[in-house]
N, C-alpha and C positions, 0 to 999 in steps of 0.2 A: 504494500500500500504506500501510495505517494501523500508527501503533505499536500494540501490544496490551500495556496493563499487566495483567501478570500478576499475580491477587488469590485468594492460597491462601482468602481466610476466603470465596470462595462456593464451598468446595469441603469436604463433610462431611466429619466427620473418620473418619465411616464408607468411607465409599469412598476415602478415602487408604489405611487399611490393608488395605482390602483389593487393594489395588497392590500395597503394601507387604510384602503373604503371598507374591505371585503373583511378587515380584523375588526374595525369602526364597529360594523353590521351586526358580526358576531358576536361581539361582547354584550348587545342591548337583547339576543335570540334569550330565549327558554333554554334551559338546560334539552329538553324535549327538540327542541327544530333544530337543535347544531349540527347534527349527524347530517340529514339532510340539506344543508345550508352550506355543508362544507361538500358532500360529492354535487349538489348544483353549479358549484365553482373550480371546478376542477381547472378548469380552462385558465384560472391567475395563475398557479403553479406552472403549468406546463409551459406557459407565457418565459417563464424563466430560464428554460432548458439551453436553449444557443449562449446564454449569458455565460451561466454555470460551464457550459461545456469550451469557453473560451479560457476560464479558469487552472483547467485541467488541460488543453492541449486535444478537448475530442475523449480524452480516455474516460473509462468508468472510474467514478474518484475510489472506489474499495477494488478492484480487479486488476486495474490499468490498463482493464484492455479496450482496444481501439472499437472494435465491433463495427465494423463497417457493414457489415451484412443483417447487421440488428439493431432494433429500437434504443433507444435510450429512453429510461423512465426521469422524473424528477422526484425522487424519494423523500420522502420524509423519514429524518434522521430516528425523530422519536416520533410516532408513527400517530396521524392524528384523530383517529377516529376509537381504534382499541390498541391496546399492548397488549399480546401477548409476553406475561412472563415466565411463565414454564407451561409444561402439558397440561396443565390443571387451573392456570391462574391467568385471569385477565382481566383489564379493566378501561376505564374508558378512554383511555391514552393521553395524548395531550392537544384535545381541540383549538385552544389557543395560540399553538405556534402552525396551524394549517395554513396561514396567508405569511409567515416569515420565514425571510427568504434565509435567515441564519440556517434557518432546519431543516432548508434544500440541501440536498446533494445527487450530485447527476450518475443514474446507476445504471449499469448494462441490465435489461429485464432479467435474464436470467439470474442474476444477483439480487435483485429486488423482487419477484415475481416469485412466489409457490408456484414450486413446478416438481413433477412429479415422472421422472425416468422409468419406464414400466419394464425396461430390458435387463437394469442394472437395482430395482428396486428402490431407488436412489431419490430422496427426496431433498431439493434445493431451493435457497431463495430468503430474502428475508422477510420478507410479507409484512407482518405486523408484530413479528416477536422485537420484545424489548427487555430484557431479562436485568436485571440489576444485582447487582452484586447483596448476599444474604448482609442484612443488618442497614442496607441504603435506606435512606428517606426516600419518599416517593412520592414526586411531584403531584397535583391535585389541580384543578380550576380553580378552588378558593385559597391554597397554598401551592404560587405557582415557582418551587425552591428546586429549577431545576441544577442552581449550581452546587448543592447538595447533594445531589445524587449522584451516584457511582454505577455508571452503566457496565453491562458486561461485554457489549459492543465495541469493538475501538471505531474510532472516527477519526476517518484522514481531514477534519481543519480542525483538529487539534495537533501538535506539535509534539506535544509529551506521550499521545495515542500512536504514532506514528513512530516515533524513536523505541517504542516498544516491542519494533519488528525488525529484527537483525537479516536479511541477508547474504550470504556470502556463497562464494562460488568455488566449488572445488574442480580440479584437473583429475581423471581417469588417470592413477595409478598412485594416486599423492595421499599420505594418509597421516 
């Protein structure tokens, strides 16, 4: 995984607000209409996708790979509608950062997408799991402490998330 410096100035200042109306919108919804209020607006996130993908060079910010022959999705880091945190646990995720562009990251579908390999039984993707480290605080709508939280995901626009993946290349015969 590569770090991804995050750079607001290739991102217009058009489509920031218009994030910015659709967070506005959100925050005055019912706990009830947010689910629905956030896949009606799918279209501001995806709005973001060439920005993010200038960032990175094109590559998925978690794979690096280029995918030219496949979609790019625009992820939500912390996943806004539910988190799953284990096989058992989930909850309502974080609807609040659905219009912030912080909690975009540009992911190869197969990276982001539940997918399910029927040849190799092999199930892939990150869907909506969000797993936190046992004992994290866990962020909420009415306690929005996500710098509290200790995810079990690393995240390449973090720096220290990123320095936690070593690397190195060996030569065939070297040991």
């Amino acid at each position: 995984m590569i770090f991804v410096r995050r750079d607001p100035k290739l991102i217009p200042e058009k489509v920031l607000r218009v994030a910015e109306r659709a967070q506005a919108e959100l925050e005055a919804l019912p706990a009830e209409q947010r689910a629905a209020f956030i896949e009606k607006k799918k279209r501001i996130w995806r709005a973001f996708a060439r920005y993010l993908s200038k960032m990175s060079y094109g590559k998925c910010w978690y794979s690096e790979s280029d995918c030219v022959h496949s979609f790019m999705d625009v992820d939500h880091y912390r996943p806004k509608k539910q988190a799953k945190r284990s096989d058992t646990d989930s909850d309502d995720g974080y609807p609040w950062l659905a219009f912030s562009w912080d909690n975009f990251r540009l992911s190869a579908q197969r990276a982001n997408q539940i997918n399910h390999d029927d040849a190799t039984d092999e199930t892939v993707g990150k869907g909506a799991w969000f797993p936190l480290m046992q004992g994290s605080r866990r962020a909420t709508w009415d306690d929005r402490c996500i710098e509290d939280e200790r995810p079990v995901l690393l995240d390449p626009a973090k720096l220290a998330d990123v320095r936690l993946i070593e690397v190195t290349a060996t030569v065939a015969g070297d040991n």
